[in-house]
N, C-alpha and C positions, 0 to 999 in steps of 0.2 A: 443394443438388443442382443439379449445370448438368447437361442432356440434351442432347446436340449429335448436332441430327439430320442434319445432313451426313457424308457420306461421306470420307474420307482416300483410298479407292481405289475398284474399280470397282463396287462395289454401293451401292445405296443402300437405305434403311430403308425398307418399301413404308407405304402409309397406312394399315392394318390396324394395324399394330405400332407405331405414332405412336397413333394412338389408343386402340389398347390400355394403353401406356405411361400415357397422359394419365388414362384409368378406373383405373390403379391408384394413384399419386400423389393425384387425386380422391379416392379412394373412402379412401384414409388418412390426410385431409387434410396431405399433405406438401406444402410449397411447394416450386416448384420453378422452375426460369428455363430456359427450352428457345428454344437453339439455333439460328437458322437463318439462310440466305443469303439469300434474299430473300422477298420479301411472298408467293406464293403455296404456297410451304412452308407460312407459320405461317395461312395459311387452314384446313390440316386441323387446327388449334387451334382457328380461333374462333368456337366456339358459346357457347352461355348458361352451358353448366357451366364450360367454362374462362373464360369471364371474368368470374364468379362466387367463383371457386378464388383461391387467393394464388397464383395464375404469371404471371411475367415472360417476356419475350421480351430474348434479346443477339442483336446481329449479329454472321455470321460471315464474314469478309474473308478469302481465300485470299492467298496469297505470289504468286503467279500473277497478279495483278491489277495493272496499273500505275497506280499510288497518286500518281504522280505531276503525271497530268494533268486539266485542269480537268474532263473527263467523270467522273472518280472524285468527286472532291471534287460534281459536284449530283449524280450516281445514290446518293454515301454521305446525302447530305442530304434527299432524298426518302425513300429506304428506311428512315430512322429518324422522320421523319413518320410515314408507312404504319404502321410498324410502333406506336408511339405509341399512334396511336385502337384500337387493336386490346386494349390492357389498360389498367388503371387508374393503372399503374403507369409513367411512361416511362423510357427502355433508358438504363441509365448503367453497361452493360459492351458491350464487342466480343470478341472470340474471334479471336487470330491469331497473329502475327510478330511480337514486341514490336520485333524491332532490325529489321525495315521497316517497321510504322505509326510508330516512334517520330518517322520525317517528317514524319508530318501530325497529332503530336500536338494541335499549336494549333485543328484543322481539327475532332478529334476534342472537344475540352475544349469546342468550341463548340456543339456539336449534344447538350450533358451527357452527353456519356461520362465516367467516372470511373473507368475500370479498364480495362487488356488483360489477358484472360487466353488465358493460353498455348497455343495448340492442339497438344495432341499428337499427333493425326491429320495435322498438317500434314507429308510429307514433308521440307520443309525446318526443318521443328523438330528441333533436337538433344534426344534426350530426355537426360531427368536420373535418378540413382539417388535421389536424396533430396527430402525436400519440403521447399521454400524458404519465407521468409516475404516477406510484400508487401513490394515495392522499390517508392517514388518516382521515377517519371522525370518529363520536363518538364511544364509547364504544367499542374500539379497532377494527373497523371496517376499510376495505380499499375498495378505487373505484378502482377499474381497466377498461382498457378504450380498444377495440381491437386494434390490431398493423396493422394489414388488417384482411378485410372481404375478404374471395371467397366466390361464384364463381369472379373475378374481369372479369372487359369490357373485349368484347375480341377483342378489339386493345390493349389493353398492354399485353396478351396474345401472341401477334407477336412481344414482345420485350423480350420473354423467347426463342430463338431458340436452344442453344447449353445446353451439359449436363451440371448442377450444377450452370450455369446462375439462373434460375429461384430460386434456393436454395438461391443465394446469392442474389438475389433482397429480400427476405424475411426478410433476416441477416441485411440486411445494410439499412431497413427501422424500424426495432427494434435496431439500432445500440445506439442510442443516448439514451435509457433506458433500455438499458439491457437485455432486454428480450423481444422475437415475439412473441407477443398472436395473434396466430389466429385463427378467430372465421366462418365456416363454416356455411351458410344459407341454409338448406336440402331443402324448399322450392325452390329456387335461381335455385340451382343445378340439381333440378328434371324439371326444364323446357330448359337446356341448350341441345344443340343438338350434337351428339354421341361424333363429333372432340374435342369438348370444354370438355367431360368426359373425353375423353380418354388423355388430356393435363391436367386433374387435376388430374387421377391418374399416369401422369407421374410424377407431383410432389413429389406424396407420393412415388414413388420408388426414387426419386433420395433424399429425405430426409431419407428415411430409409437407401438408401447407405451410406448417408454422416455420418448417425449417427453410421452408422456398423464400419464405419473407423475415430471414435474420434474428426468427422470433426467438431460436433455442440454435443450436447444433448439435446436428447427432455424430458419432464417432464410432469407430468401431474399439473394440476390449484391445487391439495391441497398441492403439495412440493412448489409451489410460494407462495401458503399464510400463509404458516406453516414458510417459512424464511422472510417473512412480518411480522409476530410476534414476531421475534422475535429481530426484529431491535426496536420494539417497546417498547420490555420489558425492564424494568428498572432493570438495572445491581447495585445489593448492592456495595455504598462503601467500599471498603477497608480499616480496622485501624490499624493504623501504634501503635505499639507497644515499646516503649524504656523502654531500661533497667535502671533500677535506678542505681545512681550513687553510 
């Protein structure tokens, strides 16, 4: 689960509903990796329970930004310090523009990013019908692309009726690459009306059930790109040795 507490448009997610989020993911031990633009966002995170919890923090870099110049590259190098001390875990995803950070990939591989994933809130994102699998770009870098966004319409909402139904719509649309990212719009969510909450965290109970009983497992975004490295690393030859005659 990525929680992407930035806004795409003009509202943003108030700190009520960030922390509400954070007590339910908590409270059914789901890991999860939340979202944010800068260090005072992920303040309303950090108390003792979240960094107690298995959550992660990504940064989220807007299209907007000129990435170009040397004040990007030390505000991007601070803000993932900051962010760093703040969990136990340090940040090896960003959230944005893959074909405009893929500039400053060298800049990103350095500060341990190991993955962009795709923001679809981003206005300049082309969205996609289908869900992709990780693509390699430079400097040992991967895209990762969402497998679904929620909140989703809510007519497909009425095609979740029964238990573990909706569990398995998640599964069997990650089925074809292996793995469900899905990426949670806090914005989205904080404008849906009570029934549509109360159906989204029935998801998070019926995936915490499934995971209590070995049915799936959930992971957090740095165990995926930590075993995307390591497909990429290059395994030494082995030399074959013969005894002299």
């Amino acid at each position: 689960f990525v929680i992407n507490l930035c806004s795409g448009g003009s509202l943003e997610p108030n700190d009520n509903r960030i922390r509400h989020l954070a007590h339910l993911f908590n409270g059914h031990r789901l890991p999860a990796t939340w979202a944010v633009d800068n260090v005072e966002r992920a303040k309303l995170l950090d108390d003792s329970q979240f960094a107690r919890s298995n959550n992660e923090l990504a940064l989220v870099i807007s299209s907007e930004e000129d990435i170009s110049t040397r004040p990007f590259v030390t505000r991007l190098r601070s803000q993932v310090s900051a962010l760093n001390r703040m969990t136990s875990t340090a940040i090896s995803l960003v959230v944005g523009n893959p074909s405009t950070l893929q500039g400053q990939a060298s800049v990103l591989s350095k500060q341990g990013i190991g993955a962009i994933l795709v923001n679809m809130s981003d206005p300049q994102v082309l969205p996609t019908r289908q869900p992709s699998a990780p693509r390699p770009m430079g400097c040992s870098l991967w895209q990762l692309a969402p497998t679904v966004t929620l909140p989703l319409p809510r007519r497909l909402w009425r095609l979740l009726p029964a238990r573990h139904c909706s569990v398995k719509q998640l599964l069997s649309t990650g089925k074809s690459i292996g793995t469900t990212l899905v990426v949670i719009r806090a914005e989205e969510l904080g404008r849906k009306s009570a029934r549509s909450l109360q159906s989204f965290e029935k998801l998070l109970r019926e995936v915490s059930w499934a995971a209590s009983h070995s049915l799936l497992s959930v992971v957090n975004t740095s165990e995926v790109v930590a075993e995307l490295a390591d497909q990429r690393r290059v395994k030494p030859q082995r030399s074959i040795l013969r005894a002299a005659a």
